[in-house]
C-alpha positions in Angstrom: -64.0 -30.7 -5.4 -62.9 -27.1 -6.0 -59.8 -26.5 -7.8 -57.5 -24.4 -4.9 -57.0 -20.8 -6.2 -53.1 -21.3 -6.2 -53.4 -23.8 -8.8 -56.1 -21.4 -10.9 -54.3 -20.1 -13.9 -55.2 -15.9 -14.4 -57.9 -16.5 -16.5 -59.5 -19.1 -14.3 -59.6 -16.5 -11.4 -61.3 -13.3 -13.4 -63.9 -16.3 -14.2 -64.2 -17.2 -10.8 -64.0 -13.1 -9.6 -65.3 -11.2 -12.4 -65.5 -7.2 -12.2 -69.4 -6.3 -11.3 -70.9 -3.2 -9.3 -73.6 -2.3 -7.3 -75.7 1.0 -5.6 -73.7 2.5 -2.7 -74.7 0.3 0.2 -74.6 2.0 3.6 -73.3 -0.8 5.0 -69.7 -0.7 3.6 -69.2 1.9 6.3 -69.9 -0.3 8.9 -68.2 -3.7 7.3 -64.7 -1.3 7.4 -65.3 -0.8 10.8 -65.8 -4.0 11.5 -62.8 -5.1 10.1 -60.8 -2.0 10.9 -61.5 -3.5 14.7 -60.3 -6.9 13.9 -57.5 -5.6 12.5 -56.3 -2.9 14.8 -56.5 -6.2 17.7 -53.4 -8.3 15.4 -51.4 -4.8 14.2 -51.5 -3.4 17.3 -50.3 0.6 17.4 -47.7 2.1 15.0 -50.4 1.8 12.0 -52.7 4.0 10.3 -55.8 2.5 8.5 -58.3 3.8 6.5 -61.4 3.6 4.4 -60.4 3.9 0.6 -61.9 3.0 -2.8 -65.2 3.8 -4.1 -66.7 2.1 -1.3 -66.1 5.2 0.5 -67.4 7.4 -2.0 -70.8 8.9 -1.2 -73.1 8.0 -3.4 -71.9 6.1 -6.4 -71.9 2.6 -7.8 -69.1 0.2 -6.9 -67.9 -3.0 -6.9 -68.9 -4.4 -3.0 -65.3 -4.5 -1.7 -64.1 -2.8 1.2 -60.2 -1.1 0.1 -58.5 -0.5 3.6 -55.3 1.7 3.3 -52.6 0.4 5.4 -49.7 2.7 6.6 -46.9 1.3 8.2 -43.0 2.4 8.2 -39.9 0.0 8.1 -39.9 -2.8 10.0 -43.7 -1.9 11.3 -44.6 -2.5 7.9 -42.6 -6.0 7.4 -44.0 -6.9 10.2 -47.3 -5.9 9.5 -47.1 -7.7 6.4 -46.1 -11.3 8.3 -49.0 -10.7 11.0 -51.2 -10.7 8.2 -50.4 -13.6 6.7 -50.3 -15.8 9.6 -54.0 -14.3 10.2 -55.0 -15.9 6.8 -55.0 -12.9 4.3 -54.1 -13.7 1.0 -50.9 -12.0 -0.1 -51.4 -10.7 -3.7 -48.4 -8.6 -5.0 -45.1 -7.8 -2.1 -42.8 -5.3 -3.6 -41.1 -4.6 0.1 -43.0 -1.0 0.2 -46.1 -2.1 -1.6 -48.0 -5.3 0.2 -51.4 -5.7 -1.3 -53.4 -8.4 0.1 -57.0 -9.4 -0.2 -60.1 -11.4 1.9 -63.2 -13.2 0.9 -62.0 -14.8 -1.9 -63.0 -18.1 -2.2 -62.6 -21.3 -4.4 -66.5 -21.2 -4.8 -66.4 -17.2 -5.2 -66.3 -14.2 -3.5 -67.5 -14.6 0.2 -70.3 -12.4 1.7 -67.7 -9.5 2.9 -64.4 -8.8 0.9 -61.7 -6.9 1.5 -58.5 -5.9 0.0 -55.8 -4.3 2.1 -53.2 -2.1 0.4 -50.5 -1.8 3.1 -48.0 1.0 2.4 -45.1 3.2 3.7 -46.2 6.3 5.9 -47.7 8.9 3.7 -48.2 7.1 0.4 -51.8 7.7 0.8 -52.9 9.4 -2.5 -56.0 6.9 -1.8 -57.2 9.3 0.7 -56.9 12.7 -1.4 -58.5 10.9 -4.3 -61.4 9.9 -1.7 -62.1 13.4 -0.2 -62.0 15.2 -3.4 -65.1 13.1 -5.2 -66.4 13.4 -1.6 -66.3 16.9 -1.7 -66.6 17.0 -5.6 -70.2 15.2 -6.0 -70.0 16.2 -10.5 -66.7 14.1 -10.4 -68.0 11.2 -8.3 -70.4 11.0 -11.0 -67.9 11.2 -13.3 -66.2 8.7 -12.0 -69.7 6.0 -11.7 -70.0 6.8 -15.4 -66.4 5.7 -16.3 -66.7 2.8 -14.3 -70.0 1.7 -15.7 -68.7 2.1 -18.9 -66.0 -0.1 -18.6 -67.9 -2.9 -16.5 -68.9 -5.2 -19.0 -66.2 -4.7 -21.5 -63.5 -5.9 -18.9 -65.9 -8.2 -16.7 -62.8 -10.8 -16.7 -60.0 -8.4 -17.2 -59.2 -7.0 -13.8 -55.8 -5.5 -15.1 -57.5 -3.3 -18.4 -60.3 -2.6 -16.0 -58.0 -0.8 -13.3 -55.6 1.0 -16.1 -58.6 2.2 -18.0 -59.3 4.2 -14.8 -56.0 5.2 -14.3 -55.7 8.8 -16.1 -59.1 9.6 -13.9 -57.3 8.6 -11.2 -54.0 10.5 -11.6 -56.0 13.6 -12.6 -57.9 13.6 -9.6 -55.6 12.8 -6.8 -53.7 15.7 -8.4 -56.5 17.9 -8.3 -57.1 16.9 -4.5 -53.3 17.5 -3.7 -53.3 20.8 -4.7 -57.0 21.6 -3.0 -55.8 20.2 -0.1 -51.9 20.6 0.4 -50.4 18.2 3.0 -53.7 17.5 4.6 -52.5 13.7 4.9 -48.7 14.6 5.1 -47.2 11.9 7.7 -43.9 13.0 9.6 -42.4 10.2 8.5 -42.4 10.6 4.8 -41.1 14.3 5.1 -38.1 12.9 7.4 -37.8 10.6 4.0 -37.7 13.4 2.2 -36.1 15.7 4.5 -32.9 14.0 5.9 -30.1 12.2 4.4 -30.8 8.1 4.9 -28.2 8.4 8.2 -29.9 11.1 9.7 -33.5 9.9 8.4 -32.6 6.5 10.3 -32.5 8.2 13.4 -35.5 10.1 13.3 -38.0 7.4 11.7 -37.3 5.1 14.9 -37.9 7.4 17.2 -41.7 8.4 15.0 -41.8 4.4 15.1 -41.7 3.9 19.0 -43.9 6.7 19.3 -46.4 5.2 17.5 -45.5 2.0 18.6 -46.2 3.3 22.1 -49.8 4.2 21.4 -49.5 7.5 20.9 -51.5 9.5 18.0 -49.9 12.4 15.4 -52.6 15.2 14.7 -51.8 18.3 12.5 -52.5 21.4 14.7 -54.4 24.4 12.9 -54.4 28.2 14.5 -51.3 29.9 14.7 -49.1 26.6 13.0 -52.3 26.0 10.2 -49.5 26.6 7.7 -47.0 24.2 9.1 -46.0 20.7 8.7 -47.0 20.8 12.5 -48.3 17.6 14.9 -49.1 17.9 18.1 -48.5 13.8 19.4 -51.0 12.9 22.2 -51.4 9.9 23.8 -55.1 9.4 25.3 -56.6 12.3 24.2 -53.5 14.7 26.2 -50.8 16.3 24.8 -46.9 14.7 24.9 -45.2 16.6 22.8 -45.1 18.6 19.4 -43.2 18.1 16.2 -41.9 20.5 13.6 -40.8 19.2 10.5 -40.0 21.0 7.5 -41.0 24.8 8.4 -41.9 27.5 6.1 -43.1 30.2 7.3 -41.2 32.6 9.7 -40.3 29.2 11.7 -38.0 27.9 9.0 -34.7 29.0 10.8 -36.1 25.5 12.9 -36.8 23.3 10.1 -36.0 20.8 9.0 -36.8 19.3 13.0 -38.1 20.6 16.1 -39.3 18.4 18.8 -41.1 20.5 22.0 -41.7 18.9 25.0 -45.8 19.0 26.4 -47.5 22.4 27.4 -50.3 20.3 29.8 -49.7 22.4 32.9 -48.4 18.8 34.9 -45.1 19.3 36.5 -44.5 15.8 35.2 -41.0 17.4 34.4 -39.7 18.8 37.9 -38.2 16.0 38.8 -38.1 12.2 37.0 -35.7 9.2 36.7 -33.1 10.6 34.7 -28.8 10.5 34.9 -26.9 13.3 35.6 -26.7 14.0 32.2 -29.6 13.7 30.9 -30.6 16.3 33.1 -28.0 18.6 31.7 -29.1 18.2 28.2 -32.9 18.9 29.2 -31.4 21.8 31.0 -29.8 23.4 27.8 -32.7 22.7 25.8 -35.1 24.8 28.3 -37.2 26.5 26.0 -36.8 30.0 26.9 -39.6 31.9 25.9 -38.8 34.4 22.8 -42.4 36.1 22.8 -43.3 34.5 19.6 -47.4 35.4 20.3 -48.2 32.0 19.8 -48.9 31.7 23.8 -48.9 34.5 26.8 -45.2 34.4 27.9 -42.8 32.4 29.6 -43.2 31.7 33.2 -41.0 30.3 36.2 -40.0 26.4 35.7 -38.6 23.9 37.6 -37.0 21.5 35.0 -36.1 18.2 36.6 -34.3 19.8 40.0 -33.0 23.5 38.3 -35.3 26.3 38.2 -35.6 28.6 35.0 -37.3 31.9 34.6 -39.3 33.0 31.5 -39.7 29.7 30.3 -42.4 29.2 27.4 -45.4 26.6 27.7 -43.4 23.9 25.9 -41.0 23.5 28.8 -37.5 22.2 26.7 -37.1 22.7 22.5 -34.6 20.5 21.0 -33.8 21.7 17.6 -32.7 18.8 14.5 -31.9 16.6 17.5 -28.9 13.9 17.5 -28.9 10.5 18.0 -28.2 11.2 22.1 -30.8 13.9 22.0 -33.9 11.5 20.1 -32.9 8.4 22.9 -33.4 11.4 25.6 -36.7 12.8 23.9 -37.8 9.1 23.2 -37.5 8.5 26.9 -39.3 11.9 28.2 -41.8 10.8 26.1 -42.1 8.1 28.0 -42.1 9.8 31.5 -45.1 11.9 30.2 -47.2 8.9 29.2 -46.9 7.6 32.9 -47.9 10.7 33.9 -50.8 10.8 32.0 -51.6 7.0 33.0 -51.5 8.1 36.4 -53.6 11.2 36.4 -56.5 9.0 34.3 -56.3 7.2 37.4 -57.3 9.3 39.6 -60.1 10.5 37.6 
């Protein structure tokens, strides 16, 4: 009987699992996928995953594991990391912001399909810069198969030397991509990390968290905000609302937060469940419009029972929003998710 791998000293399991590559294999596409799927069903929304690793380099030689970046922020990612070890995958380092764990690993060997999951903290995805540079970079993919072929048989069963061989590559790379390709995976999350102080932070990460908890998607909006830490959030392929987060350019005088409510044409906002003064606060935020030539001009309004003139597309702007303001924001969202429930409805 097979020794279990929790009683298999280090050396035992670089024995069992030793480092070997093979030709790029078109199915590793698919196998993340696959897995993706299964995954998305027990994480439900409020994740990001992705295809990492050589596996998703064009091209090159690699060992046949499938690297799926996981991003998750505060208590998504705890509770990411339970879910998936109560669905059976291995936990292999936990450093609280760092959960790495793998799948296919067996005590007779590696399985057919194996996969090693690096869950993480919105936006520490270097993985992905890394990827899309030796995608885009086909001389330093090579680079890369040649250094990795290199070093195959002298650390066969020395996982550890094997990975910091490749480390200056690495580093050098990702950097390279970085700077080719500034804030092309920036998250919201990570620049409210890096924005806010931790009380203000707090606020503004759980409302991020129950908007992605809520099913709805962050995409970074080219054209006139190209420039911009800019995300227009959608939910079902429509528009809810738009985040600003650390502005540059002439929008600064808004940074380090602006939240804009939906420019979709519904009058979703005329009229909805809200108090008396929540009414009053989406009245003062009523985005007046200040002929910015991002848009035509403002236009007549009704915002939830009081009519506005001149008012831009985005029908309310709240600027750094407070704790009151965020709840209200949180709960518009909300509104505008029904609404968009109900008009895919009817079609």
């Amino acid at each position: 009987m097979s020794k279990p791998l929790s009683e298999m000293t280090l050396e035992e399991l670089w024995e069992l699992f030793p480092i070997f590559l093979t030709g790029h294999q078109d199915c590793w596409a698919q196998w993340y996928a696959e897995e993706a799927g299964i995954l998305r069903e027990i994480l439900g929304p409020g994740v990001i995953l992705s295809h990492v690793g050589s596996t998703a380099i064009e091209g090159i030689w690699a060992r046949p594991i499938i690297d799926i970046l996981i991003e998750a922020e505060g208590p998504a990612l705890a509770e990411a990391a339970d879910t998936l070890k109560k669905a059976g995958y291995i936990c292999m380092a936990d450093s609280g912001i760092r959960v790495d764990f793998n799948k296919g690993y067996t005590p007779e060997g590696f399985a057919q399909r194996v996969f090693h999951l690096h869950l993480r903290q919105m936006g520490d995805n270097g993985e992905l810069y890394f990827r899309d540079y030796l995608n885009a970079h086909p001389q330093a993919a090579k680079e890369y198969e040649s250094l990795k072929l290199g070093l195959w048989k002298k650390y066969e069963h020395d996982r550890d030397g094997y990975a910091k061989e490749k480390t200056n590559f690495v580093q050098e790379h990702t950097a390279k991509a970085k700077k080719a390709y500034p804030g092309r995976y920036a998250r919201p999350e990570a620049l409210a990390r890096e924005t806010f102080p931790p009380g203000e932070a707090e606020g503004v990460l759980h409302f991020l968290a129950d908007l992605r908890e809520a099913g709805m998607d962050f995409e970074r909006a080219g054209g006139y905000w190209a420039e911009q830490f800019y995300w227009v959030v959608g939910y079902q392929g429509e528009p809810v609302c738009f985040l600003l987060l650390n502005g540059t350019g002439e929008e600064a005088p808004m940074a380090p937060f602006t939240v804009w409510t939906d420019d979709s044409g519904s009058p979703w906002y005329e009229d909805g469940p809200l108090t008396q003064r929540e009414r009053e606060l989406c009245w003062q935020h009523a985005d007046i419009c200040a002929c910015c030539g991002s848009c035509g001009g403002g236009t007549r309004k009704i915002l939830f029972g009081k009519e506005f003139e001149n008012v831009c597309r985005t029908p309310m702007r709240f600027t750094r929003p407070d704790g009151e303001e965020l709840a209200l924001l949180e709960k518009l969202a909300g509104l505008r998710r029904a609404d968009i429930e109900t008009l895919k409805r009817r079609t």
